[in-house]
C-alpha positions as a Markdown table, in Angstrom:
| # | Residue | x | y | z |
|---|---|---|---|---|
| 1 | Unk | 66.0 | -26.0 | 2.0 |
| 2 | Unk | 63.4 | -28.4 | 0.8 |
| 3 | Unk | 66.1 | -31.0 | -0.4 |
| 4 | Unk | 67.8 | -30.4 | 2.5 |
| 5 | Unk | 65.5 | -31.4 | 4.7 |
| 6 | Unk | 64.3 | -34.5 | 2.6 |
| 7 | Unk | 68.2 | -35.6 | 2.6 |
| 8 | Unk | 67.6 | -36.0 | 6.6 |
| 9 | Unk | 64.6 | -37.4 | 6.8 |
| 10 | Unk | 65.6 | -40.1 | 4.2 |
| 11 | Unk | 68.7 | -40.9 | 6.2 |
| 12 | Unk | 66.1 | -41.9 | 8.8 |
| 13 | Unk | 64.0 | -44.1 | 6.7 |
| 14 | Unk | 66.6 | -45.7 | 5.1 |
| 15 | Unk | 68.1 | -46.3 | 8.5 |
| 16 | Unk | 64.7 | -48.4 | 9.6 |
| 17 | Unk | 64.9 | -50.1 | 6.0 |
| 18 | Unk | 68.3 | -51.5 | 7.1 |
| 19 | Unk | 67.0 | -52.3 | 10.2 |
| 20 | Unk | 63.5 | -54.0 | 9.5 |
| 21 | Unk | 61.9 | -51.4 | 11.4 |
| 22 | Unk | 58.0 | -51.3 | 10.5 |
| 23 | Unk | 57.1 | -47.9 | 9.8 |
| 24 | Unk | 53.7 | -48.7 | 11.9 |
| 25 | Unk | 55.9 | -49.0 | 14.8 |
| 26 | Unk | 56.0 | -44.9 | 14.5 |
| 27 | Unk | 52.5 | -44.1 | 14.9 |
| 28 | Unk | 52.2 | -43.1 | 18.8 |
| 29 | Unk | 49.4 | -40.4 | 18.6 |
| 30 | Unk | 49.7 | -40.2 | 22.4 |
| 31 | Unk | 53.7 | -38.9 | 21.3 |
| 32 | Unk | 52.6 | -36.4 | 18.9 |
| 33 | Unk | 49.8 | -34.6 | 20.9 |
| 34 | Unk | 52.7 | -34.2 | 23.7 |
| 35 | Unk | 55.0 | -33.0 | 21.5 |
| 36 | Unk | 52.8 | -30.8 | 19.5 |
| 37 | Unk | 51.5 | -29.2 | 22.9 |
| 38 | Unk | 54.4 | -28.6 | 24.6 |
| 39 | Unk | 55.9 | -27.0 | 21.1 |
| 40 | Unk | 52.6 | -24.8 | 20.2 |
| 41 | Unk | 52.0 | -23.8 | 23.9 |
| 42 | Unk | 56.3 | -23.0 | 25.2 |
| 43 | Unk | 55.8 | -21.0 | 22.0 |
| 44 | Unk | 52.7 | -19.0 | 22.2 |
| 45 | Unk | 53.8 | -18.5 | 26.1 |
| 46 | Unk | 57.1 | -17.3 | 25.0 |
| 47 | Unk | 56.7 | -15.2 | 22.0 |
| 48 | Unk | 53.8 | -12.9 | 20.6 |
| 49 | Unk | 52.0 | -14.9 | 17.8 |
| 50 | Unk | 52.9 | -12.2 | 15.5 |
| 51 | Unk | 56.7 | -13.0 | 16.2 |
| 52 | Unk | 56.0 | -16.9 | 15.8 |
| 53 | Unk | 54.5 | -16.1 | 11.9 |
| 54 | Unk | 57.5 | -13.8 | 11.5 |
| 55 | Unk | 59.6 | -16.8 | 12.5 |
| 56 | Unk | 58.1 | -18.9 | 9.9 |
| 57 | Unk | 58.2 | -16.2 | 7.2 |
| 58 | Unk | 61.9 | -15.3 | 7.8 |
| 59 | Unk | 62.8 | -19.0 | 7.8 |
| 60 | Unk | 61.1 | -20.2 | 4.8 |
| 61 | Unk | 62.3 | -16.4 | 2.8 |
| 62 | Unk | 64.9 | -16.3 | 0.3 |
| 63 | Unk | 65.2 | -12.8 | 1.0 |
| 64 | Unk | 66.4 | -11.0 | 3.8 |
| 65 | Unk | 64.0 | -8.1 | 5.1 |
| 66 | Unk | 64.6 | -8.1 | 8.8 |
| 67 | Unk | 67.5 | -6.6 | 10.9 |
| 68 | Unk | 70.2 | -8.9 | 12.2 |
| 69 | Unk | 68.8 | -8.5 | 16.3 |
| 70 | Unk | 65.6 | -9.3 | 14.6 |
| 71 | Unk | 66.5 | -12.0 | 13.0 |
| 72 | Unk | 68.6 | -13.4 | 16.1 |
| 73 | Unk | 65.4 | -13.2 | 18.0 |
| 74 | Unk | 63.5 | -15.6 | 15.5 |
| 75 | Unk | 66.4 | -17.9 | 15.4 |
| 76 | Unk | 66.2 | -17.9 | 19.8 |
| 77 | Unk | 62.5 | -18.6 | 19.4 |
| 78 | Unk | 63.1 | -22.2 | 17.1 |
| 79 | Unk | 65.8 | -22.7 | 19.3 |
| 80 | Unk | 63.5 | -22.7 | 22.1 |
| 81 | Unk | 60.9 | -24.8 | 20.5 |
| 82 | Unk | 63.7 | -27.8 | 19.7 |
| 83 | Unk | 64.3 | -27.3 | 23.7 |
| 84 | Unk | 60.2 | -28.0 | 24.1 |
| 85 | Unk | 60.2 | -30.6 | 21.8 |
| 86 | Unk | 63.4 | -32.7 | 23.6 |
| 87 | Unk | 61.9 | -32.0 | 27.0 |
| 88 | Unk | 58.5 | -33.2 | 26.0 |
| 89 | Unk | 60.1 | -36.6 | 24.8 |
| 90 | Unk | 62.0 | -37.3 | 28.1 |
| 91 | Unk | 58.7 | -36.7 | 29.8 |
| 92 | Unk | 56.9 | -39.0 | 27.4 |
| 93 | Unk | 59.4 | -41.8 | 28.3 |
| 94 | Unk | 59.4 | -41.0 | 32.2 |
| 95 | Unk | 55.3 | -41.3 | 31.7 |
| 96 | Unk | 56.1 | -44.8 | 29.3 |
| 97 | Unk | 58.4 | -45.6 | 32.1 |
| 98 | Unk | 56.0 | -45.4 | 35.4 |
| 99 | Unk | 53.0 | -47.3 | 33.4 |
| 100 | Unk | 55.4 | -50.2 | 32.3 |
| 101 | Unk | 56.5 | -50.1 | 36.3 |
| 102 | Unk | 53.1 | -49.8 | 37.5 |
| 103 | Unk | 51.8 | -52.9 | 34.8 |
| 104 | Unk | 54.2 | -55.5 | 35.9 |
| 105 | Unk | 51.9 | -57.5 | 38.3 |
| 106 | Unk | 48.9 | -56.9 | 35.5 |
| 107 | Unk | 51.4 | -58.2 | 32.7 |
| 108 | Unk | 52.1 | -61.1 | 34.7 |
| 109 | Unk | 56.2 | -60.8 | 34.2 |
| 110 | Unk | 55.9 | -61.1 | 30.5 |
| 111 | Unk | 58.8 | -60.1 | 29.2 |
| 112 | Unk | 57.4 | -59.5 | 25.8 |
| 113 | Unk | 54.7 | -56.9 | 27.0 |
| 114 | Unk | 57.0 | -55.3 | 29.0 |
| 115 | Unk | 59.8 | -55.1 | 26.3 |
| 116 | Unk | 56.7 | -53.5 | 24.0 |
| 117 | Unk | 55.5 | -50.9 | 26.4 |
| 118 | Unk | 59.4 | -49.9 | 26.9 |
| 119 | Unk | 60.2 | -49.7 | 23.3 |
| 120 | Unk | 56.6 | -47.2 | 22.9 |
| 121 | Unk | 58.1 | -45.3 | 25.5 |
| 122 | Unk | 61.1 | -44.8 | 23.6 |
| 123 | Unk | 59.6 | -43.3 | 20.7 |
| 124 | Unk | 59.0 | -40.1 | 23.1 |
| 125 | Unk | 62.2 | -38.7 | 23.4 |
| 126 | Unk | 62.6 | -40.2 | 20.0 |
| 127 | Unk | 60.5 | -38.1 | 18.3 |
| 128 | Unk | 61.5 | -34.9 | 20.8 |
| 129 | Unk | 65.2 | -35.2 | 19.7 |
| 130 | Unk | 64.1 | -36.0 | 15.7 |
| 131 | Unk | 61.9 | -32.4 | 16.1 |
| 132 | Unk | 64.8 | -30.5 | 17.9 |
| 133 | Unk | 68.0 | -31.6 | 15.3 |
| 134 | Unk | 66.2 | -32.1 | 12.4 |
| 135 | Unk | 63.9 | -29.5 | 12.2 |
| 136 | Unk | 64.1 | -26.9 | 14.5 |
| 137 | Unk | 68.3 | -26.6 | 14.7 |
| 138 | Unk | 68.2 | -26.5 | 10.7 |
| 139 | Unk | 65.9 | -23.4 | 10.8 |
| 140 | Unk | 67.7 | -21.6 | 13.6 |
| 141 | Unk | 71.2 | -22.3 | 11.7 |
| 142 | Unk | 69.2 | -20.9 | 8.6 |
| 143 | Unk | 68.4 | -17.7 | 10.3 |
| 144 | Unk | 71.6 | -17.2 | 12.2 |
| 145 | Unk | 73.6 | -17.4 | 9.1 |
| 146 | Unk | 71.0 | -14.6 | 7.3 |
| 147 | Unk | 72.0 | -12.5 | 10.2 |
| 148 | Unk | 75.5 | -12.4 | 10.2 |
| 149 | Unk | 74.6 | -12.0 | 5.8 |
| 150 | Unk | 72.7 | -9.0 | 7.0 |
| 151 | Unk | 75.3 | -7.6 | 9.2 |
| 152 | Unk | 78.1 | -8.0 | 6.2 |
| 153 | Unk | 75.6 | -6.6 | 3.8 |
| 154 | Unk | 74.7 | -3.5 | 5.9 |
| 155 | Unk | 77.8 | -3.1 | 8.0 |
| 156 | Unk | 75.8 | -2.1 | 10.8 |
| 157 | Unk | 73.9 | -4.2 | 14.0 |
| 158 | Unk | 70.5 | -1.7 | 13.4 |
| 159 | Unk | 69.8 | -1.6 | 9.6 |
| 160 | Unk | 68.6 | -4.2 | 7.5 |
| 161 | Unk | 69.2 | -5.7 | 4.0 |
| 162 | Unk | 66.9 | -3.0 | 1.8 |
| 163 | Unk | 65.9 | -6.0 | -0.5 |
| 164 | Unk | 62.0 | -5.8 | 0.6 |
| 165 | Unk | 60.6 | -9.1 | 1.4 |
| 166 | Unk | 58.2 | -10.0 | -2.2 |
| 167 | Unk | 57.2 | -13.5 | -1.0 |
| 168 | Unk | 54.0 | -13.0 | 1.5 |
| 169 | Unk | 52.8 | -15.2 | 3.9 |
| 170 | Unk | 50.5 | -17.2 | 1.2 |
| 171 | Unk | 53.4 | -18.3 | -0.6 |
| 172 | Unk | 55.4 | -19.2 | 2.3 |
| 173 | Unk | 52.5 | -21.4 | 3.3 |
| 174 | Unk | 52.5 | -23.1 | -0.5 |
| 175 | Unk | 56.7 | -23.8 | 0.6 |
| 176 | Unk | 55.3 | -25.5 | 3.9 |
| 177 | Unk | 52.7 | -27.5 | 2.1 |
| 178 | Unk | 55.3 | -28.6 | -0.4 |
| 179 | Unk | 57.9 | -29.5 | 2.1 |
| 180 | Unk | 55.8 | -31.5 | 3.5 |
| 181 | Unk | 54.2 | -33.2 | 0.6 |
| 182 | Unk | 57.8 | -34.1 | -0.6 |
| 183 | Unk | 58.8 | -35.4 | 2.7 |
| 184 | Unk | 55.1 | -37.8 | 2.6 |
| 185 | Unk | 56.5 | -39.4 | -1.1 |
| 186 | Unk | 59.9 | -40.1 | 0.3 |
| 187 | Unk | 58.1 | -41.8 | 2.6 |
| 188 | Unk | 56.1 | -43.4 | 0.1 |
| 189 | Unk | 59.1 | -44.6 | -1.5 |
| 190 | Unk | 60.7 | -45.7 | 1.3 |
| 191 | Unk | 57.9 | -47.7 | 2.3 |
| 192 | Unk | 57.7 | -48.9 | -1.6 |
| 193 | Unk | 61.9 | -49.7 | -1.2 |
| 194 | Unk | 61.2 | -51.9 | 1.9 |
| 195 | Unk | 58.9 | -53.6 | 1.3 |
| 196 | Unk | 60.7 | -54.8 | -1.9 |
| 197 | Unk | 63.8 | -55.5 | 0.2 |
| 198 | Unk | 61.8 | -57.6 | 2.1 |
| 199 | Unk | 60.2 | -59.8 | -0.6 |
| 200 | Unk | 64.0 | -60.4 | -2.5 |
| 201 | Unk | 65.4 | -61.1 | 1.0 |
| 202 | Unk | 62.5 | -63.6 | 2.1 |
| 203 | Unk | 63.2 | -65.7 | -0.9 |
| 204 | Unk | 67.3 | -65.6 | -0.4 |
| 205 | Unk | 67.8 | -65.3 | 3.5 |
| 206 | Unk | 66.6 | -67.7 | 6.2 |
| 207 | Unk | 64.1 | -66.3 | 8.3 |
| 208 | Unk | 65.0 | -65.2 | 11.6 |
| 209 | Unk | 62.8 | -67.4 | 14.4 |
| 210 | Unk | 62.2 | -68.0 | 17.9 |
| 211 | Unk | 62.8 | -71.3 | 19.7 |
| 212 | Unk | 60.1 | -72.1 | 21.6 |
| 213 | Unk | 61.0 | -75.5 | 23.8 |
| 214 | Unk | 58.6 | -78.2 | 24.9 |
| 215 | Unk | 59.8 | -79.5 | 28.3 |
| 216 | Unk | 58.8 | -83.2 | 28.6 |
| 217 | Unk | 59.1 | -84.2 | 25.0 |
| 218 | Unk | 62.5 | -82.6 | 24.5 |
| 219 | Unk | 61.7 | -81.5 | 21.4 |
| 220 | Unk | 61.6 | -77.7 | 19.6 |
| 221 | Unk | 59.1 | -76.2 | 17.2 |
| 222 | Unk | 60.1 | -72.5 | 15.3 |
| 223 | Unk | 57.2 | -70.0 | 16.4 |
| 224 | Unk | 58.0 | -66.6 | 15.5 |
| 225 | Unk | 55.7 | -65.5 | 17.9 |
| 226 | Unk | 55.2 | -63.6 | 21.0 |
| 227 | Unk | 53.8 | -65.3 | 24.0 |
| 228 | Unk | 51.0 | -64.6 | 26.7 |
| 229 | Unk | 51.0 | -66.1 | 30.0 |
| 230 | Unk | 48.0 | -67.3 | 30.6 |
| 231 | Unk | 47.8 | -66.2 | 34.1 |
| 232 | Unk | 49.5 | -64.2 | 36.7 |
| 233 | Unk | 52.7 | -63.8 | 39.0 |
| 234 | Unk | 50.7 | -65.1 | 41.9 |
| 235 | Unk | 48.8 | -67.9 | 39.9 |
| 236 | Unk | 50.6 | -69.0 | 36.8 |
| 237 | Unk | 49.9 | -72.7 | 36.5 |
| 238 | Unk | 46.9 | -74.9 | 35.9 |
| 239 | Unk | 46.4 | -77.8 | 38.5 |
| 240 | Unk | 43.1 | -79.6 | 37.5 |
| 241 | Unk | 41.9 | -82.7 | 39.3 |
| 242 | Unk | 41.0 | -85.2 | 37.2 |
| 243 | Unk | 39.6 | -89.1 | 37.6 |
| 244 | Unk | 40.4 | -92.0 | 35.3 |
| 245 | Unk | 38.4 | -95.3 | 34.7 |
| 246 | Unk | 38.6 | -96.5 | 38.4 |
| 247 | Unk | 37.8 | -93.0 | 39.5 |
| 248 | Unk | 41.4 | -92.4 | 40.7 |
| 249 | Unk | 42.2 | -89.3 | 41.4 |
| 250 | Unk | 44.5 | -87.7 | 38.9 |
| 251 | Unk | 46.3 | -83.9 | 39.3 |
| 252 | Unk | 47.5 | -82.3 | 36.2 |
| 253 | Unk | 50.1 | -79.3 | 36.3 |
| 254 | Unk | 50.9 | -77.2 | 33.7 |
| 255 | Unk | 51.2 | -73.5 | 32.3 |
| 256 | Unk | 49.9 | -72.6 | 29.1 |
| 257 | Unk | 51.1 | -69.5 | 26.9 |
| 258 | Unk | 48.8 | -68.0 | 24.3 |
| 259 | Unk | 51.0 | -67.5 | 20.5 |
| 260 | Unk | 50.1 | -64.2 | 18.9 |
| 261 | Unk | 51.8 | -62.6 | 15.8 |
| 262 | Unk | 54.3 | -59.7 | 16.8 |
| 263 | Unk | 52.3 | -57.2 | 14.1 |
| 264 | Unk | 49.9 | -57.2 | 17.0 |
| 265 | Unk | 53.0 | -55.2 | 19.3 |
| 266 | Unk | 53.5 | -52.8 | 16.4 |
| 267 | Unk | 50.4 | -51.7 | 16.2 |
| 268 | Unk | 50.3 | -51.1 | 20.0 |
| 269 | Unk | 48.8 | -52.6 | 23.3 |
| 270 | Unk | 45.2 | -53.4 | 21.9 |
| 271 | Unk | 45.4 | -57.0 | 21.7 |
| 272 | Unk | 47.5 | -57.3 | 24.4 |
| 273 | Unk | 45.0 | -55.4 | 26.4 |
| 274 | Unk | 42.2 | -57.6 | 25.2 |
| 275 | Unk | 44.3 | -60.7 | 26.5 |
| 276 | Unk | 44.8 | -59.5 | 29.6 |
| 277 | Unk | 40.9 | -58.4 | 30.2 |
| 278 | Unk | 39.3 | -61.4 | 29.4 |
| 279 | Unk | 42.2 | -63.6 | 30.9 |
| 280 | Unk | 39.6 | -65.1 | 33.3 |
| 281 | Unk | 37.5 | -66.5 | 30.7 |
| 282 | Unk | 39.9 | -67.9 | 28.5 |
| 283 | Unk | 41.2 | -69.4 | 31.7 |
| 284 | Unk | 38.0 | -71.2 | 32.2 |
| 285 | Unk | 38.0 | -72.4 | 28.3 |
| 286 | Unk | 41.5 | -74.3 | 29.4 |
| 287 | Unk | 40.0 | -75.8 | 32.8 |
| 288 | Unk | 36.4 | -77.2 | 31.2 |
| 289 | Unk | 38.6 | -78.3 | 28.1 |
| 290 | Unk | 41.1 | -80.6 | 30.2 |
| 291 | Unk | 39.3 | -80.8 | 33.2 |
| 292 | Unk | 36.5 | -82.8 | 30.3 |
| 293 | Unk | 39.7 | -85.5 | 29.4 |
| 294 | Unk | 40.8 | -88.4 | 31.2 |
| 295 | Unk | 44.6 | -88.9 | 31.9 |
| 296 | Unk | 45.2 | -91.3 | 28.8 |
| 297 | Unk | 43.3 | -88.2 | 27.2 |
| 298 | Unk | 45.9 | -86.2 | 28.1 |
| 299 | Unk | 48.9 | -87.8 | 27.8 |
| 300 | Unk | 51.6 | -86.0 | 25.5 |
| 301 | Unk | 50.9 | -87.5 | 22.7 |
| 302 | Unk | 47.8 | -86.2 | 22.6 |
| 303 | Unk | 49.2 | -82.4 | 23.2 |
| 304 | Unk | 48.8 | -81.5 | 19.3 |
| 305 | Unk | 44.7 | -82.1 | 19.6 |
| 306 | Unk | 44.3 | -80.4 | 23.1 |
| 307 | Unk | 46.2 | -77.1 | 21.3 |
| 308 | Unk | 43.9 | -76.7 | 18.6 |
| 309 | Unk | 41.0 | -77.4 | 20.8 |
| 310 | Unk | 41.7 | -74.9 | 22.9 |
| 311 | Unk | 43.2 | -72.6 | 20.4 |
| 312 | Unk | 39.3 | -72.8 | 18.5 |
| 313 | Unk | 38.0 | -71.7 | 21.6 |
| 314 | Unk | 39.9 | -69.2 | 22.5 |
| 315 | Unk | 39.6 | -67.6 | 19.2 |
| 316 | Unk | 35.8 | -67.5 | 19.1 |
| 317 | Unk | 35.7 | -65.1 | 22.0 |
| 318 | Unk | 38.2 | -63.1 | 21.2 |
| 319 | Unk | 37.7 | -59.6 | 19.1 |
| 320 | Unk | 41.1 | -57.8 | 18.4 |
| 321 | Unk | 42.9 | -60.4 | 16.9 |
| 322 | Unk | 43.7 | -63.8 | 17.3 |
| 323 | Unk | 45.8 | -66.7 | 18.9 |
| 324 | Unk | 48.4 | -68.4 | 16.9 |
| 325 | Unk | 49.3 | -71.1 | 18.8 |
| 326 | Unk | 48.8 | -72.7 | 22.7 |
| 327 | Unk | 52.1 | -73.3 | 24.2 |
| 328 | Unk | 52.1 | -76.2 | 27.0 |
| 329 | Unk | 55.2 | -75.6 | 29.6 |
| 330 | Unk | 55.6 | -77.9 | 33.1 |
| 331 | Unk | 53.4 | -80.0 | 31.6 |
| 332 | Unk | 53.2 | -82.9 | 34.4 |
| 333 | Unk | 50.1 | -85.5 | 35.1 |
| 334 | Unk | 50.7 | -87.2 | 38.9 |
């Protein structure tokens, strides 16, 4: 059972290897407390606790104590928590679903935020329908097919197999805790196996990047980076007055993205959450900086030095993380 059970869950890992899925990208705590509750508490609703242990100690036996109804019933009650596990999940994304809904005007229409809190949404029913057919299916099938053993053993529906049962709940505990000690090495492993598929194909395979276009210069830099509008749906430019040397008056336009690494979206909304709070200030940190230039100051040429100007800035005040690069767009001086 133990191997069989490893099998599947390295089918899964080696699936995300293939995929150059990050196994960070799994840890959703929020995912696993819903889960875990509506699993532990359908049960214990459900069933009396000392049918849930007999559950687990028929499930994880090699022998075959119980009668077949008996055994039925335990194989119902799995069967039941698989259907608490999958309902949990679609909950968990219709919950993932109304915050990203409800963020939009707080993200600002960024696409990349929005595409993040989507995809952690996903993992709910992910992990519902991962617990349902890859855990809780497996043991039911196990304990349906020792019932229809016991019936062909006994020949009867009301008497049992008479082997006694010799392994006691302590040992059945030692199975669990091995099971799941096996499945964390294949993880392990896994993690050791992609991450050595990742160095060889680094050095032989050309990275996959983003295009990030520059609109009055025409030309193209590769950023593999996700972007943060600095600003909001209602107010997403910059226009700062400015004077040159005859004390003409000067408007410059423009809207300015923040570059972060996308580790930051794997390891969830912090950063991005950070962005958003203190958008504001940073604000501010882009108005003093040009609003300080005068138009020759600012001319495109001179885009290079204002982006790591600003980018210092920005930086210093920040806590979670940091910016990789300030993207100028609609960049116009009239």
């Amino acid at each position: 059972m133990v191997f069989g059970f490893g099998m599947m869950f390295v089918g899964v890992f080696v699936a995300m290897i293939l995929e150059h899925i990050h196994f960070a990208i799994l840890y959703a705590p929020t995912v696993f407390a819903l889960i875990l509750g509506a699993v532990v508490g359908g049960s214990m609703i459900s069933h009396r606790p000392e049918d849930i242990t007999g559950a687990v100690k028929a499930a994880f036996s090699r022998d075959i104590r119980h009668p077949p109804e008996k055994l039925l019933e335990f194989a119902n009650l799995f069967d039941a928590a698989g259907r608490y596990a999958s309902a949990a999940g679609w909950i968990g994304l219709m919950l993932g679903v109304i915050h990203v809904l409800g963020s939009i005007e707080e993200a600002g229409g960024d696409i990349g935020k929005l595409a993040s809190g989507i995809a952690l949404a996903m993992m709910a029913p992910f992990f519902g329908l991962l617990c349902r057919y890859y855990w809780f299916m497996p043991l039911k099938n196990n304990l349906e097919r020792k019932a229809r053993l016991a019936v062909e053993s006994s020949g009867t529906l009301g008497v049992g197999v008479s082997e006694p049962l010799n392994r006691p709940m302590a040992q059945v505990f030692v199975g669990v805790c091995a099971f799941m000690g096996a499945t964390f090495l294949l993880l392990l492993l896994s993690m050791a196996a992609m991450a050595l598929f990742d160095f060889f194909s680094n050095d032989r395979a050309p990275r996959r990047v983003a295009v990030q276009s520059v609109t009055d210069t025409g030309a193209s830099a590769a950023r593999p980076l996700d972007t943060f509008l600095l600003g909001n749906k209602r107010n997403p430019n910059f226009r700062i007055v400015l004077r040159d040397g005859q004390n003409n008056r000067r408007t410059l336009t423009c809207a300015v993205y923040l570059g972060f690494s996308r580790d930051y979206s794997l390891h969830g909304p912090a950063f991005f959450d950070e962005l958003r709070d203190r958008t504001p200030m940073l604000r501010e940190i882009v108005i003093r900086t040009l609003g300080s230039k005068t138009p020759d100051e600012l001319q495109v040429g001179n885009l290079d030095t204002l982006e790591d100007e600003i980018l210092f800035k920005i930086n210093a005040t920040l806590d979670r993380g940091s910016v990789s690069d300030v993207i100028f767009s609609e960049y116009i001086i009239e």
